[in-house]
C-alpha positions in Angstrom: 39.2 -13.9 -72.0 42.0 -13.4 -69.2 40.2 -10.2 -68.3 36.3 -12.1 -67.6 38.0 -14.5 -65.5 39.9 -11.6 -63.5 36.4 -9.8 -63.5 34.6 -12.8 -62.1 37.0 -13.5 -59.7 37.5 -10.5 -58.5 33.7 -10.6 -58.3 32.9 -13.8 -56.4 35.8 -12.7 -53.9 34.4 -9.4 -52.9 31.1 -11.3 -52.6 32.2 -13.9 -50.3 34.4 -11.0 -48.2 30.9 -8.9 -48.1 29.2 -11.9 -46.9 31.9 -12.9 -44.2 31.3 -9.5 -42.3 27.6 -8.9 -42.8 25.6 -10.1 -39.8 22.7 -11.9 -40.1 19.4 -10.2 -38.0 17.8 -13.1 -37.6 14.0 -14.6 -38.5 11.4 -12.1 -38.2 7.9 -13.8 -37.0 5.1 -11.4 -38.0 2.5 -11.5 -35.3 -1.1 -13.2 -36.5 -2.8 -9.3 -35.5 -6.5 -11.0 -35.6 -5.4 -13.8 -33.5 -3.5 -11.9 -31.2 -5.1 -9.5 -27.9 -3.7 -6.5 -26.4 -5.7 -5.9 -22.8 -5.6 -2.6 -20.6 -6.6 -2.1 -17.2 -6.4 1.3 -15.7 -7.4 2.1 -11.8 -8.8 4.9 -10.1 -10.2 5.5 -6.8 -13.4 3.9 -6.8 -12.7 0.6 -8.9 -11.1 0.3 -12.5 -12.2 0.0 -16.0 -10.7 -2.3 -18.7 -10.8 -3.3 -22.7 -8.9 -4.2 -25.7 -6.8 -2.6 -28.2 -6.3 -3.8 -31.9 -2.6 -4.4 -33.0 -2.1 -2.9 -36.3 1.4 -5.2 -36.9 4.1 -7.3 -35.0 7.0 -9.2 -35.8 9.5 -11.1 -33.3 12.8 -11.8 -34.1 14.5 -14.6 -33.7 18.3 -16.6 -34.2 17.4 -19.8 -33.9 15.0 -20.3 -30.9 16.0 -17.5 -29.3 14.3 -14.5 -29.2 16.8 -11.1 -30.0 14.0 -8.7 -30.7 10.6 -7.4 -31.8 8.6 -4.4 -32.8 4.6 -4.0 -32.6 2.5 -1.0 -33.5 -0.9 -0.5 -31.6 -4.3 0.9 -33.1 -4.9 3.5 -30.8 -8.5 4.5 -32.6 -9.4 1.2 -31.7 -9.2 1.4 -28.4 -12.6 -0.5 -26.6 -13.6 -0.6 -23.2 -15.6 -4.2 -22.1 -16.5 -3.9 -19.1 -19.0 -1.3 -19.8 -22.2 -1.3 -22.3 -24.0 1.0 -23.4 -23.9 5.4 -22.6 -21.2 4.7 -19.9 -19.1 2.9 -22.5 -19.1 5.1 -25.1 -18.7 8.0 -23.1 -15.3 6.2 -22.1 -14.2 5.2 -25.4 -14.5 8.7 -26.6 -13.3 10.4 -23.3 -10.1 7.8 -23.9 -9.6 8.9 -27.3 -9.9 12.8 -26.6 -7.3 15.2 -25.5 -7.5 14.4 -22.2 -6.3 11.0 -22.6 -4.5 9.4 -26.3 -5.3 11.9 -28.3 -6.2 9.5 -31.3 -7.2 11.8 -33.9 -3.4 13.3 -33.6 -2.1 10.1 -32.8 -3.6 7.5 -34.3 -0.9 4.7 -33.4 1.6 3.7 -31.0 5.1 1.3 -31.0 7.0 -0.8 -28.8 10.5 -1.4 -30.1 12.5 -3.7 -27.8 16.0 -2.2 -27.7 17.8 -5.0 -25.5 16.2 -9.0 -25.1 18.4 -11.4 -22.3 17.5 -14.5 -21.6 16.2 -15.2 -17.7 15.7 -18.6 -18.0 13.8 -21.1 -20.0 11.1 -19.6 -22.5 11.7 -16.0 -20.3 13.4 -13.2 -21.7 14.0 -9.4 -20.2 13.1 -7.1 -22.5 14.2 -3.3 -22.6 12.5 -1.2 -25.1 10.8 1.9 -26.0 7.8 2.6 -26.1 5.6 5.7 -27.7 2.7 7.2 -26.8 1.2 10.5 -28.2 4.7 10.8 -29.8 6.6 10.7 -27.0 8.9 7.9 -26.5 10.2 6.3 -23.1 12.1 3.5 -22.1 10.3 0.6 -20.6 11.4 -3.0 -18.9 9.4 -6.1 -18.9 9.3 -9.8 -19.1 8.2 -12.0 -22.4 7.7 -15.8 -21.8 7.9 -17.0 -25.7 6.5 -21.2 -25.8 5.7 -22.0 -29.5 4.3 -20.2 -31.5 3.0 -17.8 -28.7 4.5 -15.1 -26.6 2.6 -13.6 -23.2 3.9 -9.9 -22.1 2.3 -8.1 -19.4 3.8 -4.8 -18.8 3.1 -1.6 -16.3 3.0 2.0 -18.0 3.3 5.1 -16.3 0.8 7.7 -18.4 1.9 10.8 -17.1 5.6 10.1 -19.0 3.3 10.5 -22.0 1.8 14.1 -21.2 -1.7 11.8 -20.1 -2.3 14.0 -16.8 -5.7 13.9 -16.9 -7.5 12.8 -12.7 -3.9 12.1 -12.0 -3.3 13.1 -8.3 0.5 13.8 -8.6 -0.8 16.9 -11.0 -3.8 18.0 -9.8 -4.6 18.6 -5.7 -8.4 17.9 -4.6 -9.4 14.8 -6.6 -10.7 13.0 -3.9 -12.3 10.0 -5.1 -12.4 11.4 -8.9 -8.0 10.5 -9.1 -6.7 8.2 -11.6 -3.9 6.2 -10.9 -1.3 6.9 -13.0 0.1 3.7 -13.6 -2.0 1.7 -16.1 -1.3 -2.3 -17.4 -1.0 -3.9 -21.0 -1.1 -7.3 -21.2 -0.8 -9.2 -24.8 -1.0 -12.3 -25.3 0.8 -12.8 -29.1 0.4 -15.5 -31.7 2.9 -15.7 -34.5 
């Protein structure tokens, strides 16, 4: 009998040790996908071209009300353009999905993972986080505003980092008025 009660003991005290040093992450908020809107707007020359792209999941994390961290994966197969109909806009889906561009067949998805979240002031965070493309991964910086149940990002992302040449001007000489810029904007707005 003396041994059980050693053995329980023993047992509840290494449990309650365990528990004193184990952090807690926090609460993970998946993101409502089909609620939820990823926008791109890429420029060239002559004008721009814009659309949507589905996210495949999302969570942000949270201690409290604060936000400490999030991860999203993007369904690059998905990828739409709306300010075109018809021939012109499906020769730019698929031109957007080729080689040239994402590469979807190969790379179906892509992922955000923020790596550092500070607070800038009420409802605004900093993020840091890394972001993949094609397979390649690079850092990235932005701002989140988080009110609710809702979250707005807008972010700036360099395609070349991501082996996306294709019309850009700092690769290819001549372009003219056929260049790309390189630079190209996501903006989400999130509902968890």
């Amino acid at each position: 009998m003396k041994n059980i009660v050693k053995t329980i003991a023993l047992g509840i005290s290494l449990a309650f040790l365990t528990l004193s040093f184990t952090t807690i992450d926090g609460n993970k908020k998946e993101v409502k996908t089909k609620k939820s809107k990823v926008t791109w707007k890429g420029y060239k020359v002559t004008g721009s071209h814009e659309g949507t792209i589905d996210l495949k999941s999302g969570f942000l994390t949270f201690k409290g009300k604060t936000l400490v961290g999030g991860e999203f994966v993007m369904d690059m197969t998905s990828i739409n353009t709306t300010d075109l109909e018809g021939e012109y806009k499906g020769k730019l889906d698929g031109h957007l999905k080729s080689k040239d561009f994402f590469g979807v067949a190969t790379y179906p998805t892509a992922g955000l993972v923020f790596t550092d979240v500070e607070s800038s002031g009420a409802n605004t965070y900093n993020v840091k986080a890394d972001l993949t493309i094609k397979g390649k991964t690079n850092p990235v910086a932005f701002t989140i505003n988080v009110k609710g149940n809702k979250a707005t990002v807008s972010l700036k992302v360099d395609r070349t980092k991501y082996d996306i040449r294709y019309g850009s001007a700092s690769f290819f000489d001549n372009l003219k008025d056929k260049a790309i810029n390189d630079e190209f904007d996501l903006i989400s707005e999130l509902e968890f």
